[in-house]
N, C-alpha and C positions, 0 to 999 in steps of 0.2 A: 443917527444924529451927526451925519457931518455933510456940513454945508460945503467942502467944496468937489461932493461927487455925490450930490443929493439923486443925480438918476441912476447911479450904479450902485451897484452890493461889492464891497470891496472891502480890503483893508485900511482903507484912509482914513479910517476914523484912527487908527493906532499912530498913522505916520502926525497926524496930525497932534494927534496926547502929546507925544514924546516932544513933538516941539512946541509944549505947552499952550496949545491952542485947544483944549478941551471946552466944552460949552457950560458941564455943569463941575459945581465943588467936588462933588464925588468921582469923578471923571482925572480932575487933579489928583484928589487923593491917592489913586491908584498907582503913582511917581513916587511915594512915600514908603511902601512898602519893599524890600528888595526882592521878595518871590514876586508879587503884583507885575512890579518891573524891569523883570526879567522875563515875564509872559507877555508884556508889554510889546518889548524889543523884539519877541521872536513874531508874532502879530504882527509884526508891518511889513510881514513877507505875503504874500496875497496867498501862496501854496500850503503854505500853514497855517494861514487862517482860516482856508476852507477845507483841510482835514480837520481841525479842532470843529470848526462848524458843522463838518458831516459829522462827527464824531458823535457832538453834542444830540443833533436830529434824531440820532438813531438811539441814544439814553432816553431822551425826549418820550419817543414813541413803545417803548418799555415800561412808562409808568402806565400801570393802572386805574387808567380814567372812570372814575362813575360817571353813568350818564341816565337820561329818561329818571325813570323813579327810583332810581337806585341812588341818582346823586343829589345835590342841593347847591345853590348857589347864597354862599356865603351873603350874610345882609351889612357886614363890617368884614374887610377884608383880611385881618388879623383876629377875631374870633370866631370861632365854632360856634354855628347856630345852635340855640339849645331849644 
């Protein structure tokens, strides 16, 4: 979600937060918190945004997905099908 490197994967969306150019409330809010933004600040480095990115991939691909008949797709996104 940032419009001014909408064809690149980069850090501009943080450079962009920090100078309060976020598109959504929640995106603000994150200036609010002093952990939030202080992960903020380190984010608008592009080297550090893409070890926390790899980092994240690689927890990502650790969770244990059901899939086929093992898993179900949720019919409300916040409760358990019963």
């Amino acid at each position: 979600m940032d419009p001014g490197s909408s064809t690149s994967f980069d850090s501009h969306y943080f450079v962009n937060l920090k100078a309060r150019q976020g598109m959504f409330t929640s995106d603000a809010t994150l200036l609010t918190n002093s952990r939030a933004a202080a992960l903020v600040d380190k984010l608008q480095d592009n080297g550090v945004f893409f070890d926390h990115f790899k980092n994240s991939i690689k927890r990502m691909g650790q969770i244990g997905v059901l899939t086929g008949a093992s898993g179900q797709i949720r019919n409300k996104c916040n409760v358990v099908n019963s």
